[in-house]
C-alpha positions as CSV (number, residue, x, y, z in Angstrom):
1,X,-14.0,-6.3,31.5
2,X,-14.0,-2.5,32.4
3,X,-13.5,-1.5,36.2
4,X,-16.6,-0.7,38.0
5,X,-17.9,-4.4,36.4
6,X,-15.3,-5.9,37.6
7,X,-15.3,-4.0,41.1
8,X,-19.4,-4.8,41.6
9,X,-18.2,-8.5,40.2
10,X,-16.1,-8.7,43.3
11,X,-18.5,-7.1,45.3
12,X,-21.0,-9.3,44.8
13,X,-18.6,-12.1,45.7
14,X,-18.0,-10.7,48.7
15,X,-21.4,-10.2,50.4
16,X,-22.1,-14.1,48.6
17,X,-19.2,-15.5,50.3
18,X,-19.7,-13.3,53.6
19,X,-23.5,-14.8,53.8
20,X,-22.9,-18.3,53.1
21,X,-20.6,-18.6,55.5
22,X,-21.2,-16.9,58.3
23,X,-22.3,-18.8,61.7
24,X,-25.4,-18.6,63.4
25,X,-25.1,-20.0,67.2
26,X,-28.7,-20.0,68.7
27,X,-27.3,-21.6,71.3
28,X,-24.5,-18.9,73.0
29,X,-26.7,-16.1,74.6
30,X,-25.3,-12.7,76.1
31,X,-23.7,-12.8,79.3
32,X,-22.7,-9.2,79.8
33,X,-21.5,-6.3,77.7
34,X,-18.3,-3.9,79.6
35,X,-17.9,-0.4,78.1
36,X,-14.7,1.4,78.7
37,X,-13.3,5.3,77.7
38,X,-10.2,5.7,77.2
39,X,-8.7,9.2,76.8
40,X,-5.4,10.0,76.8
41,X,-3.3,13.5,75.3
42,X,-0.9,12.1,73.2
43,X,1.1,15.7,72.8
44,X,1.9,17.9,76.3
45,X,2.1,20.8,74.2
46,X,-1.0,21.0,72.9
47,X,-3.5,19.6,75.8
48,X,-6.7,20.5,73.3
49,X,-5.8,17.5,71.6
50,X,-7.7,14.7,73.3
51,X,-8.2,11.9,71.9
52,X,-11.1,9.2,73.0
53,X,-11.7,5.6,72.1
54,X,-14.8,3.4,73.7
55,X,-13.9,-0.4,74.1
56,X,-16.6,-2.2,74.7
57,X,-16.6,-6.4,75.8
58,X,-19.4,-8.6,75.1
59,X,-19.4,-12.0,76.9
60,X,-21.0,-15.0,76.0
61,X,-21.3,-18.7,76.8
62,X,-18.7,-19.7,74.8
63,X,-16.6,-16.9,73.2
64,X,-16.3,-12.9,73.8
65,X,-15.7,-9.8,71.8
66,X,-14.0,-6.8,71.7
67,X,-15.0,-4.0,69.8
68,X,-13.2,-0.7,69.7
69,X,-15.0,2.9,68.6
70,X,-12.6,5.3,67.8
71,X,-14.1,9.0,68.1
């Protein structure tokens, strides 16, 4: 079996595996989504360099979420 079959072989696994068992909860709604910025200058000598990241905080009935943006 050459590469790329074997690479879309496990490709294909992936999204099959990814599908079949991911959860659906109809039940948990959104209670509130928090976005943060963060920016900080990681090096005094050169204060162009800013870097930024967004966290953002969903909250639901039963679990939350954190997802970070780096940009």
């Amino acid at each position: 079996m050459n590469f790329t079959n074997k690479r879309t072989l496990i490709i294909l696994f992936f999204f099959f595996f990814s599908f079949l068992l991911s959860q659906t909860t109809t039940s948990d709604s959104l209670r509130g989504e928090f976005t943060y910025l963060l920016q900080y200058k990681p090096n005094i000598l050169n204060r162009d360099n800013v870097y930024k990241e967004l966290f953002t905080m969903q909250i639901s009935n039963k679990r939350a979420f954190l997802l970070v943006k780096t940009g």
